[in-house]
C-alpha positions, 0 to 999 in steps of 0.5 A: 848823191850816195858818194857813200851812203846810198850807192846801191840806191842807183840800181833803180827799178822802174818795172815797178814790182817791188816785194810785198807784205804777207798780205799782199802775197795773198792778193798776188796768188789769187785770180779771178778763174776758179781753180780746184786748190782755191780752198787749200790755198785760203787754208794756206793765207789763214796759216800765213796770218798767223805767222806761221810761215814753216807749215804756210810753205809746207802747205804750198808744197803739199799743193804743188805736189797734186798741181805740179803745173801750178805756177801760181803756187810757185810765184806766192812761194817766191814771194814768200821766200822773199819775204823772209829774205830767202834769196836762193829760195825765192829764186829757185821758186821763181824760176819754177813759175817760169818754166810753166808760164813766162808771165810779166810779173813773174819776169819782172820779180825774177829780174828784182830777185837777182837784183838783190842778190847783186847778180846784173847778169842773171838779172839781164837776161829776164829783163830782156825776155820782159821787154820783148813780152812787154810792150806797154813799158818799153822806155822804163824797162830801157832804164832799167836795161841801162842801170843793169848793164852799169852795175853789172860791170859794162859800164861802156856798153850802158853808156852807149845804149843810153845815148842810143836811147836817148835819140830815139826816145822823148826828152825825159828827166828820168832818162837823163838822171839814168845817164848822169849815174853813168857820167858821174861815174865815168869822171864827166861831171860837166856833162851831167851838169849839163845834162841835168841843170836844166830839169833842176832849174824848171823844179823838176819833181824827180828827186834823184835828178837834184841828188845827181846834180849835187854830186856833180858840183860837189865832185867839181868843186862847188860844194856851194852849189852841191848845197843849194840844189839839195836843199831845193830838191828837198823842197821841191820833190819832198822825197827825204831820202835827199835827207842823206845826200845832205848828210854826206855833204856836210860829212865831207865839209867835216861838219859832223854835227850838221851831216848827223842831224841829216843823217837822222832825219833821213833814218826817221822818215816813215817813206823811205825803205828799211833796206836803204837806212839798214845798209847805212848803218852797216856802213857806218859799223865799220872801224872809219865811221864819222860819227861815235858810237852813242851816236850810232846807237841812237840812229839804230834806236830811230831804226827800231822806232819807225820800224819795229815789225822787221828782225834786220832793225833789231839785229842792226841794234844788236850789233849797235849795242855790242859795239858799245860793250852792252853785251846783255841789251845787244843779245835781247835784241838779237833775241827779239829779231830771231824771234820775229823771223826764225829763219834769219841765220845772220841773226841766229849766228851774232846771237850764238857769237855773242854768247860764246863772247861773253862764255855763254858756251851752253847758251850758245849751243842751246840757241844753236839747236833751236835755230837748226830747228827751223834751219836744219843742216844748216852749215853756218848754225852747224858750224856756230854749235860745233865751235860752242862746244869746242870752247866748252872742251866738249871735243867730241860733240864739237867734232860731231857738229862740225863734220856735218857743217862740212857734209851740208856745205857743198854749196856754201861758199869758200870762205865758210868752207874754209872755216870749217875745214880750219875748226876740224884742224882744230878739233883734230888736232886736240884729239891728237889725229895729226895728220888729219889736222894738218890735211883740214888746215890744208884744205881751208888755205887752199879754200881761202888764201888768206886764212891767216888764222889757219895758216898761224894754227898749221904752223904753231902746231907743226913746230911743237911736234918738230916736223915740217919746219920750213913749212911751218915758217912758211905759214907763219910768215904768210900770216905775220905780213897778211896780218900785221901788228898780231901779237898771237902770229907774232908769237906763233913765228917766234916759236916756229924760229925757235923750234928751227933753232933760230933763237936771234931771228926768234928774240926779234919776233916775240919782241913784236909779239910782247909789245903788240899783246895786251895783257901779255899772256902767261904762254906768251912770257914763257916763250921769252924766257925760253928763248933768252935762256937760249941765248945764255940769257939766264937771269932775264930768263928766269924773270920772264918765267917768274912772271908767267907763273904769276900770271897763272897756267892752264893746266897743273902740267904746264905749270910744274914744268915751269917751276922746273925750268925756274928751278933749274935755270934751264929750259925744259922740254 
């Protein structure tokens, strides 16, 4: 049913290559014909037994450098990529293997390849070349041609091609269940019911047919019935992973408890894939989740149970645990996945986040240089590093790492570069290179134009040096409404009115500010009292900055001229 949990689970693939194990990568690259490199490449295997997958891809290379018309040698590159969840490399491998010689499987792994990258487009166009050099899957290549043409968005175009197939090829349950992906979405719920009522009722073994049906009935209002065919399909089909269409349909009776215990049978089933269980528990990480946080836990402690070899389990108990607020246990998760595959940077990134959470700074930066040892130039890790470094107000290195994230990023993504862009405004501006601050945080809201954390900085920056007011405004508006109820824009806005002059339209703002600010800050009650003093507001004013000094100032600069304005009554530039 995957209203929720499992909707990706209706891209199917019934080319029926899927990624192996290190081991199986081994069979795939040997044939039966002799070939001059057959020893290195044994050598290679020997290497990738050992885990030593850096110098295993080296090798390779090294091959490839001798027999560049080697397709082999790029498909067991791919593979290996793939292995190590490298997308972008399995692809950039796979492609090579093509150019050579446009074998089936090498098709049939590309078209996999871009289907993890959730590109149905680029995924297309291999599937096609692969039904026209593959005769002997013609009606499962047809599936996969409607699944892919659906999720790539012609959802019209799938429909058509799956009653054009329909006509022509035999009556088959997987066809239908195919279509019915196609009618649920499309609103046509009696069709399905029609379309699929028939197999469930002769016990079809197809599992994902009684998943399709129940989503029917319960989308129609017979949650009854939605009920009755999983549990049957469960029965009958023996395939757990209906486990989660039960769950959420308890979820949706609000049945918490019931969908929960689903929800776990579903995560300790050994046959059902990793992937499927790790994008439930992303899911679930989100701020709407059902179920409480120990309850997550213990799913994500099910996940490390049944599938302790793979790094994506630990770091989904890592950010469990974080979660949680058990920082320690969730960076020894994290740590255990890092160590299990050292070229996952999502993983190396929570872990160098983590640190700097907890004010680890030097702890970050150390597991920012072993993870660049493995990924080097890497614009994320670099990134993670030059921000460790700023917190430890080590501008200089921080300014180093973050430049050369910028110099390697040029394929990344906007929202990372704009990041970047944002940690230079950052970086320039504490040392005092103001005009190349203000062009970074430029730069990062051109790149992305909801980066409010640029925006707010631009303009707090820009109304303490007094200069380009209705810009700062500007900015500080945009960040306000993009980013409602956040006491530290509030307070930026605040500022920028205030240093504009506009000390009624500031007294609104900080007012906002304070109330939606937890512990209030030192520089947050400073502001207040500057402005009420503004306003001839003196002895509230002076209240308000007895109440910063209190609560302590960062540096012997701020806080003597507090005792100033305390002293005099009056605001002091």
């Amino acid at each position: 049913m995957r209203l929720t949990f499992l909707n990706k689970r209706v891209i199917l693939s019934f080319v029926g290559f899927l990624f192996g194990t290190v081991s199986a990568l081994q069979g795939q690259s040997l044939e039966k014909k002799s070939r001059p490199y057959d020893a290195r490449l044994k050598n290679v295997q020997e290497i990738l037994k050992q885990g030593k997958i850096g110098p295993g891809v080296d090798s390779l290379d090294a091959i490839l450098a001798d027999y560049p018309k080697a397709d082999d040698i790029y498909f067991t590159k791919a593979i290996l990529f793939a292995q190590m969840r490298n997308q972008d490399g399995a692809i950039d491998a796979i492609k090579a293997a093509l150019e050579i010689e446009p074998k089936p499987e090498y098709l049939s792994f590309a078209v996999d390849a871009f289907k993890s990258k959730n590109d149905a487009d680029s995924a297309l166009i291999y599937l096609d070349k692969l039904i026209d050099l593959d005769d002997n899957n013609t009606a499962s290549l047809k599936r996969e041609r409607i699944m892919l043409l659906f999720n790539g968005g012609h959802k019209d175009v799938a429909l058509e091609y799956f009653y054009k197939t329909k006509e022509i090829e035999s009556a088959s349950d997987t066809l239908d269940m195919v279509g019915s992906v196609l009618l649920n979405d499309a609103g046509n719920h009696k069709a399905v019911i029609d379309l699929l009522k028939p197999w469930a009722d002769n016990g079809t073994k197809l599992a994902q047919v009684y998943g399709q049906l129940a989503q029917a009935y319960n989308l129609s209002k017979n949650s009854k019935l939605a009920l009755e065919y999983i549990n049957k399909g469960i029965q009958t089909s023996q395939e757990d992973f209906l486990y989660f269409d039960l769950a959420d349909l308890y979820r949706f009776d609000k049945k918490t408890k019931l969908s929960f215990d689903a929800l776990k049978k579903g995560f300790q089933s050994k046959k059902i894939d990793f992937g499927d269980k790790n994008r439930i528990i992303m899911t679930l990480l989100g701020p709407k989740s059902p179920y409480t946080n120990a309850q997550l836990l213990e799913l994500a402690n099910i996940l490390v149970e049944v599938h302790p070899r793979i790094a994506e389990s630990h770091m989904a108990k890592g950010q469990v645990l974080w979660l949680n607020e058990d920082k320690t246990a969730a960076q020894s998760s994290l740590a255990v996945a890092v160590t299990m595959n050292s070229y996952q940077i999502d993983a190396w990134r929570m872990l160098m986040s983590l640190d700097m959470d907890k004010g680890e700074f030097d702890q970050a930066i150390a597991h920012g240089g072993e993870a660049l040892h493995y990924v080097a130039n890497n614009p994320t890790i670099l990134y993670f590093t030059s921000m460790a470094y700023l917190m430890k107000k080590d501008t200089e290195n921080s300014r180093k790492f973050m430049e050369a994230a910028l110099n390697n990023a040029q394929d990344e993504t906007p929202f990372l570069q704009a990041n970047i862009y944002g940690g230079l405004g950052d970086i320039y501006n504490t040392l005092k290179m103001y005009k190349e601050s203000d062009a970074a945080y430029m730069e990062a809201i051109r790149l992305d134009s909801t980066n409010v954390t640029a925006m707010n900085n631009l303009a707090y920056y820009l109304s303490l040096r007094k200069e380009r007011l209705d810009e700062a405004t500007k900015y500080a508006a945009m960040a306000t409404a993009m980013q409602p109820n956040n006491g530290t824009f509030e307070d930026t806005y605040a500022w920028v009115l205030f240093a504009d002059g506009k000390y009624e339209d500031a007294l609104v703002w900080i007012q906002k500010a304070l109330k939606n600010t937890n512990p209030q800050t030192a520089v947050l009650l400073e502001h207040y009292g500057d402005i009420l003093v503004k306003l001839g507001k003196t002895t509230e004013a002076v209240k308000q900055w007895s109440l910063a000094l209190e609560k302590g100032m960062d540096s012997e600069e701020s806080k003597q001229k507090l005792k100033k304005k305390i002293e005099t009554k009056s605001y002091v530039e």
